[in-house]
Structure formats: C-alpha cells, structure tokens
C-alpha positions in Angstrom: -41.1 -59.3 -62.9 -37.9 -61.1 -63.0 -35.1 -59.4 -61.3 -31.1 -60.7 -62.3 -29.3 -61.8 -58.9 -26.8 -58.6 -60.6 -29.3 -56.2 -60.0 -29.7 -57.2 -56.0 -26.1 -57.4 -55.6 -26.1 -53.4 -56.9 -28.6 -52.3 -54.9 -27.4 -54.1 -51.5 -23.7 -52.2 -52.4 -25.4 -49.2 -52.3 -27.6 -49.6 -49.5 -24.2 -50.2 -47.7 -22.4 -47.9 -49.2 -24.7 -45.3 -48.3 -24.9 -46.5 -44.8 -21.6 -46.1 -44.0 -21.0 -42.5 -45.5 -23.6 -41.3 -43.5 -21.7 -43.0 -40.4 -18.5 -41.2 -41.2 -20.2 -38.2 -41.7 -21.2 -38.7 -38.6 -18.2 -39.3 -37.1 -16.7 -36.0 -38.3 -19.0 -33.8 -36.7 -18.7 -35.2 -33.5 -14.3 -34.8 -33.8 -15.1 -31.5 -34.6 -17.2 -30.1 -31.6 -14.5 -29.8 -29.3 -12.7 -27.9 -31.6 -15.4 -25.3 -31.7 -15.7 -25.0 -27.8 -12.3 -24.9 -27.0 -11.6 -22.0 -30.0 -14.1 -20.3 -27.4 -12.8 -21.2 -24.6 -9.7 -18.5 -22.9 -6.7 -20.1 -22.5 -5.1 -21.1 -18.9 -2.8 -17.6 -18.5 -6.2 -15.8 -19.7 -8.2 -17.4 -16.6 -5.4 -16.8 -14.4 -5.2 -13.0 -15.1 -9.6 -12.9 -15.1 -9.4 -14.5 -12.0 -6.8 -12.2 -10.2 -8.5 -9.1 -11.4 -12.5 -10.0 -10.0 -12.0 -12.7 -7.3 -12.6 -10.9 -3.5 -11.5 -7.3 -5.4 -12.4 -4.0 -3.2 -10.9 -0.6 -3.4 -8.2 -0.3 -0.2 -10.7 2.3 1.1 -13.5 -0.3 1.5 -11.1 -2.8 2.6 -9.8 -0.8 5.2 -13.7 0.4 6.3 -13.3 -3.5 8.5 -9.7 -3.9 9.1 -6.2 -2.2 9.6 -2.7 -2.1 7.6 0.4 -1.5 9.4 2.4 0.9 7.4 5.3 -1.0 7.3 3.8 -3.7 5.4 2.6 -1.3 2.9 5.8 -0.3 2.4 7.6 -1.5 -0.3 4.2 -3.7 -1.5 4.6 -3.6 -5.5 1.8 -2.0 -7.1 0.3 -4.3 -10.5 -2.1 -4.0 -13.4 -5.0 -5.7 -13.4 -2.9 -8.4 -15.4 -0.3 -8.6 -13.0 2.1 -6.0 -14.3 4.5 -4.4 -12.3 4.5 -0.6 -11.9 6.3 0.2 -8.8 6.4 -0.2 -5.0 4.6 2.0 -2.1 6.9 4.2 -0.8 5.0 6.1 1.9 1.4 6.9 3.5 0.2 10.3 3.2 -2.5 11.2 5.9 -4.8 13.8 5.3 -4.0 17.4 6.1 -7.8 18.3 6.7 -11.2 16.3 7.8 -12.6 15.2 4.6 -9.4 14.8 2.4 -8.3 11.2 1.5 -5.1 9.2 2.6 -3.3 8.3 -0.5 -0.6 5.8 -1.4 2.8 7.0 -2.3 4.1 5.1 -5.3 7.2 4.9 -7.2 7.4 4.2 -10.9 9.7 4.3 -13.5 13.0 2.3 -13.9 16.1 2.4 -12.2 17.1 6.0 -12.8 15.3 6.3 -15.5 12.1 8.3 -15.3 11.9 7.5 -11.9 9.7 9.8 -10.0 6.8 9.4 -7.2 3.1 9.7 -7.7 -0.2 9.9 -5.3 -3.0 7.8 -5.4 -5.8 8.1 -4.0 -6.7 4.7 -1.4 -10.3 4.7 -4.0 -8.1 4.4 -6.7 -6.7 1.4 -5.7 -7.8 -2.5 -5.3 -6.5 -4.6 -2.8 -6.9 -8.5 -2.7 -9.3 -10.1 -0.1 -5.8 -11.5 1.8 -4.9 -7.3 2.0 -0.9 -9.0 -0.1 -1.2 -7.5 -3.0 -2.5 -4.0 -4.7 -3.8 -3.1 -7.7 -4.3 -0.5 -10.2 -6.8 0.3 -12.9 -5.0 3.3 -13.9 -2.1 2.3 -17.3 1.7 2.3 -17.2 1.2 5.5 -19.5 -1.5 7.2 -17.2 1.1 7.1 -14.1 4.2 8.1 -16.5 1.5 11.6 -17.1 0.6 11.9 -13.4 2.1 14.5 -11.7 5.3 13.8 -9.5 4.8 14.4 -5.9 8.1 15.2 -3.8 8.7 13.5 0.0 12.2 15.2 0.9 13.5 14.8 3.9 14.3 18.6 4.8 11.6 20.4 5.4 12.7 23.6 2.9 9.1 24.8 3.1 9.3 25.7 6.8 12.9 26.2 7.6 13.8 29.7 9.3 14.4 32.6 7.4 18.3 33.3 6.6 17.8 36.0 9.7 16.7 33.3 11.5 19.1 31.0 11.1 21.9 33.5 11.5 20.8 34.8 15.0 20.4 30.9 15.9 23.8 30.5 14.8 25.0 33.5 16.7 23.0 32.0 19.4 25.0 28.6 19.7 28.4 30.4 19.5 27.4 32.6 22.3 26.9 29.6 24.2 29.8 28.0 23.6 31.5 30.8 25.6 29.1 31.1 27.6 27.0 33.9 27.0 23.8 34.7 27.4 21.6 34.4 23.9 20.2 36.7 21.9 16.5 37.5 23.0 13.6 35.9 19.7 15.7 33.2 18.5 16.2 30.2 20.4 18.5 27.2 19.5 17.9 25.2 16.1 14.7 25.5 14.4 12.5 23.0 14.1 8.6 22.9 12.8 6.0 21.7 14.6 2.4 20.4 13.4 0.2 18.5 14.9 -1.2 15.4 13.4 -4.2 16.6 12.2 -6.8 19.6 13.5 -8.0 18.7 16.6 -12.0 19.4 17.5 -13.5 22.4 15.9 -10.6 23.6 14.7 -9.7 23.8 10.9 -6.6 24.0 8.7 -5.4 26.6 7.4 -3.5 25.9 4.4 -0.6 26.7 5.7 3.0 25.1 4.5 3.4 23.2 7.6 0.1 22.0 7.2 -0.2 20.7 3.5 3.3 20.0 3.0 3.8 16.0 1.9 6.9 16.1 4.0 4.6 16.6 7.0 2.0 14.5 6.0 3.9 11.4 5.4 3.9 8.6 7.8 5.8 5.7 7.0 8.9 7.0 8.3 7.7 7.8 11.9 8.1 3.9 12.4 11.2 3.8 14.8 10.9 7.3 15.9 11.1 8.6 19.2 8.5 9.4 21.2 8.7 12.4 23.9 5.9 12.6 27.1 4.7 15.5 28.9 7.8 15.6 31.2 10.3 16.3 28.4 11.7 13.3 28.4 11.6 9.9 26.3 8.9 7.5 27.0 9.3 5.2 24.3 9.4 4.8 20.3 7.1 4.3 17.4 6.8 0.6 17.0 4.4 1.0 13.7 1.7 3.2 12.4 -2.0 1.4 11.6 -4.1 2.9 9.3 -8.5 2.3 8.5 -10.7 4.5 7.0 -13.3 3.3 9.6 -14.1 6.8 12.3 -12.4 9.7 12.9 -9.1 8.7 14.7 -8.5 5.5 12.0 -4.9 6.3 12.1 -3.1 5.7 15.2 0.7 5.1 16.3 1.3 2.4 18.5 3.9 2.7 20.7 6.6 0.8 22.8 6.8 2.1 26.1 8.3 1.1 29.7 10.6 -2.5 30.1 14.2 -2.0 30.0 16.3 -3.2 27.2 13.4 -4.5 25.6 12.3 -6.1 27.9 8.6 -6.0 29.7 7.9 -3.2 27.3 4.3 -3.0 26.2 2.7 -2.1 23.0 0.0 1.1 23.1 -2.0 2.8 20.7 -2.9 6.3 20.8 -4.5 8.3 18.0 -2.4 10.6 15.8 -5.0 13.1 16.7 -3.5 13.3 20.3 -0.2 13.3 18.8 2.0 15.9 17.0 4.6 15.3 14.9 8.4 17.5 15.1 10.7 17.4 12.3 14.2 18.7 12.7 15.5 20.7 9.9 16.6 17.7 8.1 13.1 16.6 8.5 14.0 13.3 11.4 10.8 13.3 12.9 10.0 13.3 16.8 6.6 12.3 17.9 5.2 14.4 21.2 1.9 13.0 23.7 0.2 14.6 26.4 0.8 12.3 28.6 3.7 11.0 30.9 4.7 7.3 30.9 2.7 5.8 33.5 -0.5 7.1 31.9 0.9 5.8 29.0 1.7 2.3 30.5 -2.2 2.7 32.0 -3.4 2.3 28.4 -5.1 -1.2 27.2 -2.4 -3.3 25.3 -2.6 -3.3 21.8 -2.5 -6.3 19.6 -2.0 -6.2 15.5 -4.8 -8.0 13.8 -2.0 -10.7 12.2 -1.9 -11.6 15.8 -4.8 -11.9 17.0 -6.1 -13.9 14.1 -3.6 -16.3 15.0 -5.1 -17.3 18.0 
C-alpha cells in the first residue's frame, strides 16, 4: 500500500506531540509534591512550641525526687503555658503542715492591679524543664482566674493574742518603763511559735498555727536570723533547699561563725530540727537546738550549681 510522505509527516507530529505532553505532565506532578508535604508539615513557631512542651518534661515533684531548688531561685520564676504563655511568677514555697501533704508553689496571676490575686499549686501539677529554668503549667489562663485565692499576709491575725491579751501586755511594758514589776500570765509582746513540721510520732493538730499559709511559707525565712540554744544569735538563713526525696527534703542552710563575713561557713540542718517564730507582724525568727560550735561542727554544705561546677 502506498503511503503519501503527508501522511508520515502527521503521524511523526503526533508521536511528538504526544511525547512531550506526557513529559509536562510529568513535570507538574513532580512541582507539586512538595507542595503537599509541606501543607503537612507545622510551621517553625509550631515546632518550637511542640518542642518546649515534650523535650526532658517532668512534674517539679519528679524532678526534685534527684535534685534540690533553692528557694530563692524559685522565686520570682514566671510560670508559662505549655505554649509559652505567661501567667504569673512564684511568689512563695508552701511546706507541708502534716506528713503526707504536698509542698505547693505559690503563684501570682492576674495584671497589674487588676485581678491580681495568689493561687496554690500543687509541685504534681507543675512541669519543670530538664535545666530546672523554667516552669510550666497544663492548667489554662481561665482555670487559674477560677482557682481559689490563697492569702500569705505578713501578720499573723490568726494567732495574735486576744484583746485581753494584748492589753495586759501593754500594761506590762508601761509597768516596766517605771519600773515595776509585771503583771503575773502575760509576758512582753506576743509572738507564735510552731515548729517546722511534727517531729517523730507526733501529729498535727489542725490548729491555726499549724495550717496557717502565713506559717507554712518559706521563701521569706531567706535572711532571717537564726537564734541557738544559748539565746543568742548564731547566724542567719542563707537560703532554704527544697526535694521531695526522704523525710527531712527541706532544709535551711545556714551562715554561721566568721566575723564580718568573713570565715563564715555554710550548714544545713533540717527544718524538722528547726522552728520557726513570727513576731506579730509575722518577721520570722528561726530557733536550733544547738549552740554555735556544734553548729560550726556540722559538714559544710555546698549548693548543687556549685558543685556541678567543679
């Protein structure tokens, strides 16, 4: 059969033609696959906020079952969301009044006089990053606003003496002043004493000075004095470190000895062994059972930070 030199020229066109549509078609699909992975993929904030919420993430009580936090660092750390958030910043420590109870973090949200108020939470309510610098919170900015407000005053109302009390006090100091003898059942200012937590086989008995969150606080016992067995000053609270590791994991370490700062040394001693004073405007004095030279006998005491550095 004779075929026209037309007819080949048609069918080589379309042989090319085809080819190359099914090239570009080709070509297409491949431009649009990374379209469809990246409309997949989170964007960079997304990975930074998945990233600070699950990398290294314990609650503070499991992070504090190996290591310590001094108090004063937890001061004044801002509490987050999981996305990074800002709720508030720790404002206090509050130990437990009983064996059994949980320490929880003092927070304070709300704006600048606005809705301000303070709220406890509970240390397994909280998430700590693996470097112990920042804190977190699962709990939303609506959640805290509903929680109920917890009060740290300074003056201990709870346990100051009764009006009769205060009056023969009173009467007490003016007879001294002209030199009198007092008045027998009320001695000079009152003050309310509780010790830092119930020693061995004894138990708490719910009593004001006992569960009162102005007692339980710790943060501000950092600079405190501390008073021996002899009445007198043997030194001051250098900081307060705080586990969840044993019984006595909170413990007040102490500068005693050296003069003007100098060739002081830096002890620990349980809060167990150690009870706490509060004037009536609630300035706290720490009291041990021991004088300074057993005090100065104790092994020095180095914060983790430090050691590590080594």
């Amino acid at each position: 059969m004779n075929v026209s030199p037309l007819w080949r020229r048609q069918c080589k066109v379309a042989v090319v033609a085809a080819a190359i549509a099914v090239a570009l078609g080709s070509s297409a699909q491949q431009a649009q696959e990374p379209v469809r992975e990246n409309a997949n993929r989170p964007d960079a904030g997304q990975s930074t906020q998945i990233a600070r919420s699950d990398a290294g993430m314990q609650t503070l009580e499991q992070y504090l079952q190996g290591k310590t936090l001094r108090v004063s660092k937890l001061a004044g750390m801002e509490l987050q969301s999981r996305t990074g958030d800002n709720f508030g910043e720790v404002e206090d420590v509050i130990r437990p009044a009983t064996a059994g109870q949980d320490m929880q973090l003092v927070v304070q949200i709300g704006g600048v006089g606005v809705d301000e108020k303070l709220v406890a939470i509970p240390f397994d309510e909280l998430q700590i990053s693996a470097d112990g610098d920042e804190l977190y919170t699962s709990r939303t900015r609506e959640q805290l606003a509903a929680a109920p407000a917890v009060q740290l005053d300074r003056r201990t109302t709870g346990n100051d003496a009764a009006p009769a009390q205060r009056s023969a006090a009173d009467a007490n100091r003016d007879a001294a002043n002209r030199g009198a003898a007092p008045q027998p059942g009320a001695a000079g200012e009152p003050r309310t004493t509780q010790p830092a937590s119930p020693g061995a086989g004894q138990r708490s008995t719910g009593a004001t000075a006992s569960t009162s969150l102005s007692q339980q606080r710790v943060a501000d016992l950092v600079g405190a004095e501390v008073i021996g067995s002899g009445g007198d000053q043997v030194g001051e609270v250098d900081d307060i470190v705080i586990s969840t590791a044993g019984a006595d994991s909170i413990r007040a370490v102490l500068q005693v000895g050296g003069i003007a700062g100098i060739g002081e040394k830096r002890v620990a001693v349980p809060m167990s062994q150690v009870t706490v004073e509060r004037s009536a405007d609630g300035d706290p004095t720490l009291r041990v059972a021991m004088d300074l030279q057993s005090l100065e006998r104790l092994p020095e005491f180095e914060y983790e930070e430090d050691t590590a550095a080594l």
